[in-house]
C-alpha positions in Angstrom: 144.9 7.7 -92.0 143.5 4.2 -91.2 145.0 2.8 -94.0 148.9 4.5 -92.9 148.5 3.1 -89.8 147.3 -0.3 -90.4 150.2 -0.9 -92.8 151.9 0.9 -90.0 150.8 -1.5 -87.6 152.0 -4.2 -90.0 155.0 -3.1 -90.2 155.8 -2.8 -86.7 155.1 -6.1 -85.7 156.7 -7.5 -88.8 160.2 -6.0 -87.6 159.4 -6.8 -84.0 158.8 -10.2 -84.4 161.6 -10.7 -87.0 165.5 -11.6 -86.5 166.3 -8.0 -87.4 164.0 -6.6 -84.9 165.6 -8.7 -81.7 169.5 -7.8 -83.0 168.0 -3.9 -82.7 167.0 -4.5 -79.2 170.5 -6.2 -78.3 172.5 -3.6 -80.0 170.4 -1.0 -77.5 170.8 -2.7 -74.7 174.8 -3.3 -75.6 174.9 0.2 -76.2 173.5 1.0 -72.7 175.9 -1.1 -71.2 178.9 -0.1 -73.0 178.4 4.2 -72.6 176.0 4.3 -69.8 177.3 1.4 -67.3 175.1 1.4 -65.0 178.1 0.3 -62.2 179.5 4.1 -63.0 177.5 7.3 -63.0 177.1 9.0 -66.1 179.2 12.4 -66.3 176.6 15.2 -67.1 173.3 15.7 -68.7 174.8 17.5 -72.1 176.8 13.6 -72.2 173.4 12.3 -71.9 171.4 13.9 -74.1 173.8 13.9 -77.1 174.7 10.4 -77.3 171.7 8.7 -76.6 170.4 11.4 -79.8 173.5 10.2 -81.8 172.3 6.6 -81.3 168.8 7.8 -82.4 170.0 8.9 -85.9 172.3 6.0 -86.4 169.5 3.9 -85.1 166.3 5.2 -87.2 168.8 5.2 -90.4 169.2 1.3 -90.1 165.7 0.6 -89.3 164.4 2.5 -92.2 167.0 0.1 -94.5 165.3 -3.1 -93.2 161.7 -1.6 -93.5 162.0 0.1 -96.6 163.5 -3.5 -97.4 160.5 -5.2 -96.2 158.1 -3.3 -98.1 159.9 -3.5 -101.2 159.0 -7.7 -101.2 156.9 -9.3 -103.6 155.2 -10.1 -101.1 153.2 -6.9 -100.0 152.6 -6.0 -103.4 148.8 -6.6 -102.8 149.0 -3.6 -99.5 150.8 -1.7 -102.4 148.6 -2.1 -105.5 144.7 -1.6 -103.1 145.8 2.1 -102.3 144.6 5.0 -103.4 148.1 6.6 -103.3 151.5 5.0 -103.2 152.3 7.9 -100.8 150.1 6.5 -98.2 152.8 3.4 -98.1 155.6 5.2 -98.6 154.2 7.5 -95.4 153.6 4.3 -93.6 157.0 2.9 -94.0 158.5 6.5 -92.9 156.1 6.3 -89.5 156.9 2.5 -88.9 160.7 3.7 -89.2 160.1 6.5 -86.7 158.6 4.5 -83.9 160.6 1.4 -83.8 163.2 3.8 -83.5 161.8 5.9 -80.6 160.6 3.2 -78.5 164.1 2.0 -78.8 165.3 5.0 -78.0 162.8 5.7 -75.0 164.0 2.5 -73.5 167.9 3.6 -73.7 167.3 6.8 -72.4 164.9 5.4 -69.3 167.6 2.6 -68.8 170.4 5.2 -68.9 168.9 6.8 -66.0 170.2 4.1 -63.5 173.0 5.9 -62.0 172.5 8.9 -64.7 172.3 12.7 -64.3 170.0 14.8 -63.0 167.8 16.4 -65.6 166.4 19.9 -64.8 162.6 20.8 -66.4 164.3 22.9 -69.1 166.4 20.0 -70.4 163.9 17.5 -70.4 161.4 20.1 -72.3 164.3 20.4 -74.8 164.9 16.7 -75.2 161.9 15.9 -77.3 162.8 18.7 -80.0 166.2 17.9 -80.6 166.1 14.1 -80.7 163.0 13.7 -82.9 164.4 16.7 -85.5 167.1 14.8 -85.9 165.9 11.1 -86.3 163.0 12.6 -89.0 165.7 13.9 -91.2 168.0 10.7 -90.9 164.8 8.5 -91.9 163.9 10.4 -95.0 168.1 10.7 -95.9 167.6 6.8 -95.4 164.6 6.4 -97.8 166.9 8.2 -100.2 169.4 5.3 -100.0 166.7 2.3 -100.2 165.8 0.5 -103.6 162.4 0.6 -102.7 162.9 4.8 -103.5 165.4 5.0 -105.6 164.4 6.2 -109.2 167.4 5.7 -111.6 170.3 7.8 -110.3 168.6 9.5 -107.4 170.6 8.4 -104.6 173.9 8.9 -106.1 172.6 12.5 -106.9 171.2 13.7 -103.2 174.6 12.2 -101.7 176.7 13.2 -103.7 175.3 17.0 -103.7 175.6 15.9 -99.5 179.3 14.7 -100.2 180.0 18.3 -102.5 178.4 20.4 -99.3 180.6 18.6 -96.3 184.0 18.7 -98.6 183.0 22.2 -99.6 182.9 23.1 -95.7 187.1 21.7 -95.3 187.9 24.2 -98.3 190.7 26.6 -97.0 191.9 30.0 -98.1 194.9 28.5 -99.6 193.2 26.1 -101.8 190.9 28.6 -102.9 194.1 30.8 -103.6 195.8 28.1 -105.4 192.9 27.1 -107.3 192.6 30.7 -108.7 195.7 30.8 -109.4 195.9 27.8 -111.7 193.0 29.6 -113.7 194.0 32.9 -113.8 197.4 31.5 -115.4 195.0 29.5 -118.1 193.0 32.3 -119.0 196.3 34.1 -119.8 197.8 32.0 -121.9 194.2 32.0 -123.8 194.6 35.5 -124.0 192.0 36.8 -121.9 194.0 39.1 -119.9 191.1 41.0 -118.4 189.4 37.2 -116.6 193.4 36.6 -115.5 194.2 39.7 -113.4 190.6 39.7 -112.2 191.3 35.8 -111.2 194.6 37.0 -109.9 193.9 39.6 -107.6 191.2 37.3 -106.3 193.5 34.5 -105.8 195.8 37.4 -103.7 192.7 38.7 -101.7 192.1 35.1 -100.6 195.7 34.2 -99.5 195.7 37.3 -97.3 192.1 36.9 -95.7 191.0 35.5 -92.5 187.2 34.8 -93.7 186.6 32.0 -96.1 183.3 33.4 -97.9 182.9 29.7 -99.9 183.2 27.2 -96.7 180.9 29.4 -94.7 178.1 28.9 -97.4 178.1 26.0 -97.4 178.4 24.9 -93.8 175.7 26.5 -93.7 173.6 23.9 -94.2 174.6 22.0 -91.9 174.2 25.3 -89.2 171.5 22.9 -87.6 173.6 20.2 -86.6 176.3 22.6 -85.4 173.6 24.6 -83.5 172.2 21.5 -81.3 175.7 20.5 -80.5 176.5 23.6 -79.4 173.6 24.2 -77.4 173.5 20.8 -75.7 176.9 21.5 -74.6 176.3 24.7 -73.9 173.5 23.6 -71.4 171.1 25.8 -73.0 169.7 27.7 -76.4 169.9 30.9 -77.4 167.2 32.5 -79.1 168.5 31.4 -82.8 169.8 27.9 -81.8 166.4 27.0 -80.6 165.8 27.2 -84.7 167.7 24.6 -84.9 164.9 21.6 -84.9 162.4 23.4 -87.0 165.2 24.2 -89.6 166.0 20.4 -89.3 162.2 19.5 -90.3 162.2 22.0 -93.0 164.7 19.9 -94.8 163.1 16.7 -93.9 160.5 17.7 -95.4 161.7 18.4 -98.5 163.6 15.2 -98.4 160.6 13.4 -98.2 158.4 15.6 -100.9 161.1 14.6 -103.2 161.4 10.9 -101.9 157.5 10.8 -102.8 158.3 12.0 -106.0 160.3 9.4 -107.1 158.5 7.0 -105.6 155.4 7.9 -107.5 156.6 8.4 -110.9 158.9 5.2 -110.6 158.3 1.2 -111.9 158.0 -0.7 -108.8 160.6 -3.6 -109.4 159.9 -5.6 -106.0 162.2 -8.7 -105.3 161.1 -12.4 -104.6 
């Protein structure tokens, strides 16, 4: 643990103290000014509490880029090659990630209070839960997409399996239909009469349903994300949207077990 958080530590003020770090703190502040003006009240809490956790995930993505970029020099190749485990750095560039971002965050939300809405104790108590689920998952997604992870094809794998699930979830009936169709008619002229009506009638059932069995696996998935919109909107959770968060940390971390797999078993090629 002292070893994650001195390189932590390190980290931090290396981003802080760096050209990248002061263009973070401008885009908050721009970002205050521009959707919470502080000249004009801010609509409702649920307005609140959604954006300023949109900005969290957008922001935590980037600054896990320009860490994960940062660790990946040359230059801290002697932090790297002194510990025990490469996980420990990996962990500490995942942390570092996590509280730039949420002091960022904190000062957006503290700033948007200035002529903002009035937060009862149940949405403040919610608050914590939702935004922090959300940026862990973003930061290990964003390790994923950083050279100082990647091992081989790995990112153009988890994406792309990301890009199957959300073009899965636009799928309609008549696609589906259509798409059976087109087999059913090459499995007849094959021969295989038995596979074609069976695609057939499938390809019938679908054109005439109101459920579509295919998107609705696979949005599931993405349930969580739904389920925190919903209830923010909503102005409260229900017993199985306040799943949501711990669902969201589920798949962070097994985001970031396989992140540390690659990042283990990989040759380190740092650049200059």
């Amino acid at each position: 643990m002292n070893r994650i958080l001195t390189l932590t530590s390190y980290l931090l003020r290396s981003l802080f103290t760096s050209l990248a770090g002061v263009i973070y703190l401008i885009l908050t502040l721009a970002f205050w000014f521009i959707l919470f003006n502080p000249r004009q009240k801010t609509p409702d809490a649920s307005y609140y509490i959604l954006v300023i956790g949109l900005f969290g995930a957008a922001l935590v993505f980037l600054i896990t880029l320009t860490n994960a970029s940062r660790a990946n020099k040359v230059e801290l190749a002697p932090w790297l090659v002194r510990l025990p485990s490469r996980i420990e750095y990996l962990t500490a560039v995942f942390l570092s990630s996590i509280i730039a971002a949420g002091i960022l965050q904190l000062l957006l939300a503290l700033l948007s209070l200035i002529s903002g809405p009035t937060l009862t104790f149940s949405q403040v108590l919610g608050i914590p839960p939702v935004w922090l689920s959300t940026m862990v998952v973003t930061a290990v997604l964003a390790l994923h997409a950083t050279d100082l992870v990647t091992h081989g094809w790995s990112r153009v794998y988890v994406f792309g399996i990301l890009a199957v699930l959300l073009f899965g979830r636009s799928v309609t009936n008549q696609s589906i239909s259509g798409f059976a169709s087109n087999l059913s008619e090459m499995a007849l002229n094959r021969g295989w009469y038995e596979i074609s009506e069976s695609l057939r009638n499938f390809a019938v059932a679908q054109q005439g349903s109101d459920t579509n069995i295919i998107s609705q696996l696979l949005g599931f998935v993405f349930w969580p994300f739904q389920a925190l919109a919903d209830g923010i909107s909503g102005g409260g959770f229900t017993a199985v949207e306040a799943l949501a968060p711990a669902i969201l940390l589920l798949y962070a971390a097994i985001l970031f077990v396989l992140a540390a797999d690659f990042f283990a078993a990989k040759d380190m090629q740092m650049t200059e």
